[in-house]
ZAVEXVEX-422949 format. One record per residue (C-alpha): x negated, y negated, z negated; residue in one letter; residue number from 1. Coordinates in nm, 4 decimals, m for minus. Each point is the difference from the previous one (the first is absolute). Layout:
! ZAVEXVEX-422949
- u|v|w|residuo|num
- X|Y|Z|a|NUM
...
***
This chain:
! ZAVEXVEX-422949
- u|v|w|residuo|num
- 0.0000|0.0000|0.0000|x|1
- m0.2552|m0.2272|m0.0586|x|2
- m0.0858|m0.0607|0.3360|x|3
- 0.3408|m0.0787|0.1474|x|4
- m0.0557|m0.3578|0.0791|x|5
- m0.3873|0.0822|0.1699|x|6
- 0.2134|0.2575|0.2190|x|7
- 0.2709|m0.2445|0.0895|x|8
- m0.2426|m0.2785|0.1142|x|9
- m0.2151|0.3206|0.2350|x|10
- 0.4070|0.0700|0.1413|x|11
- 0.0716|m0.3744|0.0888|x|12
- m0.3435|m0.1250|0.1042|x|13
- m0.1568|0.3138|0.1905|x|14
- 0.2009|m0.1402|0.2987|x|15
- m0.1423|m0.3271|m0.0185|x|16
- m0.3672|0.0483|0.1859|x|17
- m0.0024|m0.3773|0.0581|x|18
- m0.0332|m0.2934|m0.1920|x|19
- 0.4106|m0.1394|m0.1184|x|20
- 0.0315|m0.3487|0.1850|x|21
- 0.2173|m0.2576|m0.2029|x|22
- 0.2759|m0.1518|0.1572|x|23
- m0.0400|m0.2706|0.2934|x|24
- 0.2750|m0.3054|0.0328|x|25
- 0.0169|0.0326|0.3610|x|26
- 0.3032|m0.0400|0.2730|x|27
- 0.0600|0.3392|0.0273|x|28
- m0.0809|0.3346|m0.2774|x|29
- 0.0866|m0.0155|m0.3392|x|30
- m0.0058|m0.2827|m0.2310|x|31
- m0.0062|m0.1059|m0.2898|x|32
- 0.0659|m0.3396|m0.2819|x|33
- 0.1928|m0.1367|0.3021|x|34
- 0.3666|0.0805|m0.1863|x|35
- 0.1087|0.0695|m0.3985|x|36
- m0.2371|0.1839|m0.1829|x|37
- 0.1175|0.3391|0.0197|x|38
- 0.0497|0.0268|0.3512|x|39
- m0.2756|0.0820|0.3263|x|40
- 0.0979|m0.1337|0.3402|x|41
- m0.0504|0.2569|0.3158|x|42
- 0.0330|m0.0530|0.3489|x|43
- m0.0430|0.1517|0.3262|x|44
- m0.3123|m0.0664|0.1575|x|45
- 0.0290|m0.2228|0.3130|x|46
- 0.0907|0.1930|0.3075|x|47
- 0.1362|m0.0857|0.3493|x|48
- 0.2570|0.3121|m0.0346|x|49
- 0.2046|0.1452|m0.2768|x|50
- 0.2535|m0.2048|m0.2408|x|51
- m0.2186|m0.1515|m0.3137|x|52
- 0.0888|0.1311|m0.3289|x|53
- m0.0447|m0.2114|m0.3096|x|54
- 0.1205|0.0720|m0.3316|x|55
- m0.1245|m0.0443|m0.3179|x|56
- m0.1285|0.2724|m0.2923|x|57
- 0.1596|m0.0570|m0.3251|x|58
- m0.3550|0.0464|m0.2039|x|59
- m0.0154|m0.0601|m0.4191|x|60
- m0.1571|m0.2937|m0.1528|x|61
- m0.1132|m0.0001|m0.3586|x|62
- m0.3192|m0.0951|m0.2021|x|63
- 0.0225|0.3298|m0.2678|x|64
- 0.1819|0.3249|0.0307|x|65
- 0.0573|0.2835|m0.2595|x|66
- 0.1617|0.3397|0.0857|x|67
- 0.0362|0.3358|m0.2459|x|68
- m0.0258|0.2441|0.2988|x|69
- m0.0373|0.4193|0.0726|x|70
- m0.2470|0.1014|0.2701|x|71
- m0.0474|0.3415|0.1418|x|72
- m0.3098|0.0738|0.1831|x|73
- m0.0691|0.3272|0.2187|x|74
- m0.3050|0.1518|0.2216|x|75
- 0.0112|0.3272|0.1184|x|76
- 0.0135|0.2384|m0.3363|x|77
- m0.0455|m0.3312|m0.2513|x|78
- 0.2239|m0.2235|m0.1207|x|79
- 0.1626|m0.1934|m0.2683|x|80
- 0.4153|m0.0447|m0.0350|x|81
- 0.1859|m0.2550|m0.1815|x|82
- m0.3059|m0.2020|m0.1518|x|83
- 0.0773|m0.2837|m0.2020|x|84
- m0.1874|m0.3159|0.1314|x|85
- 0.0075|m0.3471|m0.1424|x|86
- m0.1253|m0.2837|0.2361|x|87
- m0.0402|m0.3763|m0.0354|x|88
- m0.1406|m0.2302|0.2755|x|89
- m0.0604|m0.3369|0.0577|x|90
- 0.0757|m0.0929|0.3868|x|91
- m0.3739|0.0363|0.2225|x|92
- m0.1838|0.0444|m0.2867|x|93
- 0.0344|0.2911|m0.2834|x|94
- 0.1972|0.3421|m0.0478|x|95
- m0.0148|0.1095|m0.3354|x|96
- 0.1215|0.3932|m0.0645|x|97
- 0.0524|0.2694|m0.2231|x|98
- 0.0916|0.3318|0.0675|x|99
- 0.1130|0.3635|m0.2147|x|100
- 0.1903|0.2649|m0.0574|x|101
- 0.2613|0.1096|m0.3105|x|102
- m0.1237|m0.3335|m0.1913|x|103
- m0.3756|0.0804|0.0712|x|104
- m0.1935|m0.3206|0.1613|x|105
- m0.2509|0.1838|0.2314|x|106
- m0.1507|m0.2641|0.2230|x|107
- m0.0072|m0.3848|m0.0308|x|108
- m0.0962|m0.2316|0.3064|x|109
- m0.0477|m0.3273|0.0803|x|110
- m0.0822|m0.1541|0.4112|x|111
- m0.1407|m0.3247|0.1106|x|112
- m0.0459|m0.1460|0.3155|x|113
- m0.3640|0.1772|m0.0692|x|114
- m0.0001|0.2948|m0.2093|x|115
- 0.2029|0.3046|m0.0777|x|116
- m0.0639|0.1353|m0.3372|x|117
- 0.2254|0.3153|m0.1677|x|118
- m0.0569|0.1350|m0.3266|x|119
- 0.0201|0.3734|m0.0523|x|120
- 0.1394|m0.0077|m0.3443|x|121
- 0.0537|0.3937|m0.0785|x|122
- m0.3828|0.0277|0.1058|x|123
- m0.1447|m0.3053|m0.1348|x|124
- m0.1366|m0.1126|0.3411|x|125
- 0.0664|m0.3083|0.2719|x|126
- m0.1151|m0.0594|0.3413|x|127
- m0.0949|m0.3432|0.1527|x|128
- m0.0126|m0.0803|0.3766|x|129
- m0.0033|m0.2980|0.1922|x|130
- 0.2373|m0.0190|0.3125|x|131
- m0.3362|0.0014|0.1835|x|132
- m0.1309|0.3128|m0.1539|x|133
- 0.3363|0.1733|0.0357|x|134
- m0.0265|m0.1032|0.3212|x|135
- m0.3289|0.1094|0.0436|x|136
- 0.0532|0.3214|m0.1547|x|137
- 0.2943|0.0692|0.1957|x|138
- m0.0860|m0.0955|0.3051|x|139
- 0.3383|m0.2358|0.0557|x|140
- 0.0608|m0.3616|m0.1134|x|141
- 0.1457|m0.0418|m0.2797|x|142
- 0.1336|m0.3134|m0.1436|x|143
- 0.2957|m0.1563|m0.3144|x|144
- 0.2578|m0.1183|0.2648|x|145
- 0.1424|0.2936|0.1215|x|146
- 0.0421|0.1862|m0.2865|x|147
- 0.2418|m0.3055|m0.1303|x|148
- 0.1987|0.0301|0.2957|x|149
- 0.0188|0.3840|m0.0610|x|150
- 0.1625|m0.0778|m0.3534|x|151
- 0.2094|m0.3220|0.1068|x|152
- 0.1543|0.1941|0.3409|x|153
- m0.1650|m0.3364|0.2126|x|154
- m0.1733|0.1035|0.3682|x|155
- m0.3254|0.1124|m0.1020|x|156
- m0.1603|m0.0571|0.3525|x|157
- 0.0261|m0.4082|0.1089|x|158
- m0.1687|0.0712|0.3515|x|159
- 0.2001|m0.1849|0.2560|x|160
- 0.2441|0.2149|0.1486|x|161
- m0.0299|0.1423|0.3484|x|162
- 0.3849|m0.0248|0.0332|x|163
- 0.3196|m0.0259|m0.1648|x|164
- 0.3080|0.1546|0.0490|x|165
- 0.3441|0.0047|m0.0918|x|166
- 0.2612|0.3243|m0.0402|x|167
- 0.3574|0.0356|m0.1593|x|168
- m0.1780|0.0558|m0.3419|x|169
- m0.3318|m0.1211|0.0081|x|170
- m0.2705|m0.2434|0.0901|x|171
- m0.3144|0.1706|0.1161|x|172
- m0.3139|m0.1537|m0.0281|x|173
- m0.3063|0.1941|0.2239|x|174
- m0.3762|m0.0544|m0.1116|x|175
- m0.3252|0.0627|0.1419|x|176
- m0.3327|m0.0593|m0.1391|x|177
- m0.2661|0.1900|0.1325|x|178
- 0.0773|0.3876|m0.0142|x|179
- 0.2709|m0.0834|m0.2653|x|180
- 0.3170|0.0165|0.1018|x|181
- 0.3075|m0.1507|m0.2473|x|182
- 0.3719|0.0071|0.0397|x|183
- 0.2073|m0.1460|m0.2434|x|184
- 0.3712|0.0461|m0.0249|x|185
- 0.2550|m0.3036|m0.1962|x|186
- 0.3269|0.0308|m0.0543|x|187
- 0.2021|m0.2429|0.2246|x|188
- 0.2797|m0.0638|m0.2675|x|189
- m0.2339|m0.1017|m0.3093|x|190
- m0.3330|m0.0345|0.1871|x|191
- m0.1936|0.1595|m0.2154|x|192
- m0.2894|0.2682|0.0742|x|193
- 0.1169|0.3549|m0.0482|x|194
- m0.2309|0.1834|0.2275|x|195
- m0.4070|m0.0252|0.0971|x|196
- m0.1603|0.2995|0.2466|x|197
- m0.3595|m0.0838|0.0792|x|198
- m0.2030|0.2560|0.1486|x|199
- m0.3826|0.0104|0.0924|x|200
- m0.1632|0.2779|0.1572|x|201
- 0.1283|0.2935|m0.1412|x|202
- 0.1047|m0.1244|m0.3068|x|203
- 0.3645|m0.1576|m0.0550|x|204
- 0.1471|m0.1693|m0.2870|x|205
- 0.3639|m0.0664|m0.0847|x|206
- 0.0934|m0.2187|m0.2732|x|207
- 0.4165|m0.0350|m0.0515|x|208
- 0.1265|m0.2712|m0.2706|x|209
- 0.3649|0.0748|m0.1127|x|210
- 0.2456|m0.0091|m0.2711|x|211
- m0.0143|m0.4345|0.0303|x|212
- 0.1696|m0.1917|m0.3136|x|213
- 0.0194|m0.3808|m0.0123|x|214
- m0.2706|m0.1426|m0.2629|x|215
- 0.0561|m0.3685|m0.0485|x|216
- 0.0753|m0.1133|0.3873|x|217
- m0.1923|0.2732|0.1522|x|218
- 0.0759|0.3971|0.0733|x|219
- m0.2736|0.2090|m0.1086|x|220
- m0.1016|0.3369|0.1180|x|221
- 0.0368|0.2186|m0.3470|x|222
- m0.1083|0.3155|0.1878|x|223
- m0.2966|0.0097|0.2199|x|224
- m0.1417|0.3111|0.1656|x|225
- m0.3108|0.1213|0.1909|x|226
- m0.1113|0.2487|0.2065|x|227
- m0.3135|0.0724|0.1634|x|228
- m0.0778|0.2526|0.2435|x|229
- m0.3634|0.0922|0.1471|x|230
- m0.1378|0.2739|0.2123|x|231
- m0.3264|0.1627|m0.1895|x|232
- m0.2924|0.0998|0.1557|x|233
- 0.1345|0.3747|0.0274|x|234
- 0.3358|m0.1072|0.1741|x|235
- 0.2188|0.0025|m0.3224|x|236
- 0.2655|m0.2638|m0.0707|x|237
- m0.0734|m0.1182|m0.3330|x|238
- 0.2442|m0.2366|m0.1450|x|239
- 0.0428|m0.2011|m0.2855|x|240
- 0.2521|m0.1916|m0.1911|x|241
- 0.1093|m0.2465|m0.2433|x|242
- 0.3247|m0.1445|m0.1574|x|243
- 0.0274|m0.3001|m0.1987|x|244
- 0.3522|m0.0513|m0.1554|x|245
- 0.0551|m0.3263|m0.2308|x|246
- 0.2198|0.0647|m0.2547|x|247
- 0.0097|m0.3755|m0.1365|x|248
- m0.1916|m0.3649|0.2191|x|249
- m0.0620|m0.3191|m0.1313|x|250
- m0.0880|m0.2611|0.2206|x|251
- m0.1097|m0.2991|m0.2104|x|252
- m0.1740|m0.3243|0.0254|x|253
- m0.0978|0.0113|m0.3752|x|254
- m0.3636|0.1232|m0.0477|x|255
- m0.0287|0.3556|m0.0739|x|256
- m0.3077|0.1384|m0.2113|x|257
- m0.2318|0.2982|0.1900|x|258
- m0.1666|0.1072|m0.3787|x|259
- m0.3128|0.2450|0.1409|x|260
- m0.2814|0.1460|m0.1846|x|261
- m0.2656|0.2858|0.0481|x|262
- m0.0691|0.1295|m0.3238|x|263
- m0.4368|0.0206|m0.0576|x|264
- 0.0061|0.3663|m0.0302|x|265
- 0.2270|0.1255|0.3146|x|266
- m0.2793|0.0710|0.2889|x|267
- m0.0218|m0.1295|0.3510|x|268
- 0.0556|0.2809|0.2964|x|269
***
């Protein structure tokens, strides 16, 4: 259990071989501080045929959030149901966890924009990594922002889109960076992101955010799940998974506390 978070960040980021790019103001693509906070602006890119769709995603804006969550992880025979995890972050900067089982705190972690560190408290050991050497060590980039989007249900990709399109039930949004390919699926009645399918190489992830409740003026996602699928050097499908259900968010703009300590005697690994 006490890697849980480490494995989530290898699921979202190992399709990410290229460096994120922030989101560009431009005519065309996705935008952003242009409207309320809360809300992302996308449109078509500029094209002599086709009908321009523009529409805009109903994101969440907040400076702290809270949630008392479960999260189920699995990976071929290994796994972990029905954990009990307790997060806290402040917006683009910190998420602050705990997570057990039965009453039993087994890891603690705390993420900056820098480091990851998680505390092995049954075993009385933590490990500390830079982005850059989980990066390194990994061979993928890894960085803070798209985890938060991961927990918030926001796009995590903000490449400009390739095209836009328009159904009976949803706006799709087509991305292309590279050999990463991104489609992401919102809901045409409360424009919200319920669906993200980016695939690189033989490796494919879909992330699905459901089961949305209003919090202040916003909906939130209270269930978000993963999946990731990769072909291993033998020819096997191996596939992994992960389930985050809230059971109680707090978005805030009063300043939380992130309390985080690594006791002298618990050893580095």
């Amino acid at each position: 259990m006490k890697y849980w978070m480490l494995y989530a960040f290898i699921i979202v980021f190992s399709l990410s071989g290229c460096k994120r790019h922030k989101m560009q103001k431009s005519a065309t693509g996705i935008t952003v501080d242009t409207l309320q906070k809360g809300e992302i602006s996308v449109r078509s890119p500029e094209s002599k045929e086709g009908e321009n769709v523009n529409f805009t995603i109903k994101d969440v804006d907040f400076s702290y959030l809270t949630t008392r969550s479960k999260v189920g992880f699995k990976a071929g025979n290994s796994g972990i149901d029905n954990a009990d995890l307790t997060l806290r972050m402040k917006k683009d900067s910190i998420i602050w966890f705990t997570a057990g089982q039965f009453g039993i705190t087994g890891a603690r972690g705390l993420i900056t924009r820098d480091t990851v560190t998680i505390v092995n408290v049954l075993d009385r050991s933590y490990t500390q990594l830079s982005f850059q050497q989980l990066s390194a060590r990994f061979g993928i980039e890894l960085n803070f922002d798209l985890l938060q989007a991961i927990i918030i249900g926001t796009m995590p990709w903000k490449y400009e889109p390739a095209s836009v399109s328009k159904t009976s039930e949803a706006y799709w949004v087509h991305q292309q960076e590279g050999s990463l390919v991104i489609d992401n699926q919102i809901n045409v009645e409360n424009n919200k992101l319920t669906n993200v399918k980016a695939t690189q190489g033989n490796r494919t992830l879909d992330l699905a955010f459901s089961d949305f409740n209003s919090l202040n003026s916003f909906l939130f996602p209270f269930t978000s799940q993963l999946q990731l699928q990769a072909q291993t050097a033998d020819g096997k499908t191996a596939q992994t998974s992960i389930e985050l259900r809230h059971k109680k968010v707090d978005l805030t703009q009063e300043k939380q506390s992130f309390p985080f300590s690594i006791p002298s005697r618990y050893t580095r690994k």
